[in-house]
C-alpha positions, 0 to 999 in steps of 0.5 A, spaced: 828 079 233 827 074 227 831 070 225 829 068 218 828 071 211 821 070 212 819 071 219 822 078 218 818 079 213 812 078 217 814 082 223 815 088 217 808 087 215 805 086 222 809 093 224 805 097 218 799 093 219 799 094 227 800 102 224 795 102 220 789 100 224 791 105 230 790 110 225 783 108 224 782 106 231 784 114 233 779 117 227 774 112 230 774 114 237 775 122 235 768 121 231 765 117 236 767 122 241 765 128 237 758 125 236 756 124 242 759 130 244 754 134 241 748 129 242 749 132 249 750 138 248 743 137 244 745 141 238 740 137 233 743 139 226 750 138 228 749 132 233 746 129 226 752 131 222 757 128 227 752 122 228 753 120 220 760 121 220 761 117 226 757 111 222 761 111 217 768 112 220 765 105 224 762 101 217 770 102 214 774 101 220 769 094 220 770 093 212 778 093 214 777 089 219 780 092 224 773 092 228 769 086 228 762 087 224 758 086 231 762 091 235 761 096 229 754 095 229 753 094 237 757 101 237 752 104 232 747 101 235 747 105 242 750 112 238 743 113 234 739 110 241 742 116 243 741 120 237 734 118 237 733 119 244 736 126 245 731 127 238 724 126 240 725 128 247 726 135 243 
């Protein structure tokens, strides 16, 4: 454990931090799971909905820091290739 006031602190700060960004880091793969989900299950109307909802979840967790920028993107990016591949195949 810490030895000095401020170290202390830090670790505090750490451990909140740290449980926070699982938190996002859960919901996140919880959407992004769902989406694709329902893109193969090929329900257009709520494969679509679970797609937006997967982005967004993304583009936060990407603002908070918790995923790198290029990760969200790259990750975006192959869930609407998906989405558009099971769209216009239909």
């Amino acid at each position: 454990m810490a030895n000095h006031a401020s170290a202390k602190k830090a670790a505090k700060q750490s451990e909140r931090r740290r449980s926070r960004n699982r938190a996002v880091r859960s919901t996140l793969k919880t959407f992004v799971k769902n989406a694709e989900g329902a893109i193969k299950t090929g329900e257009s109307d709520k494969a679509g909905t679970a797609v937006l909802k997967a982005v967004s979840t993304l583009d936060v967790a990407a603002r908070k820091g918790v995923v790198h920028k290029n990760q969200a993107a790259r990750r975006k990016s192959r869930l609407m290739r998906k989405y558009n591949a099971t769209k216009s195949a239909s």
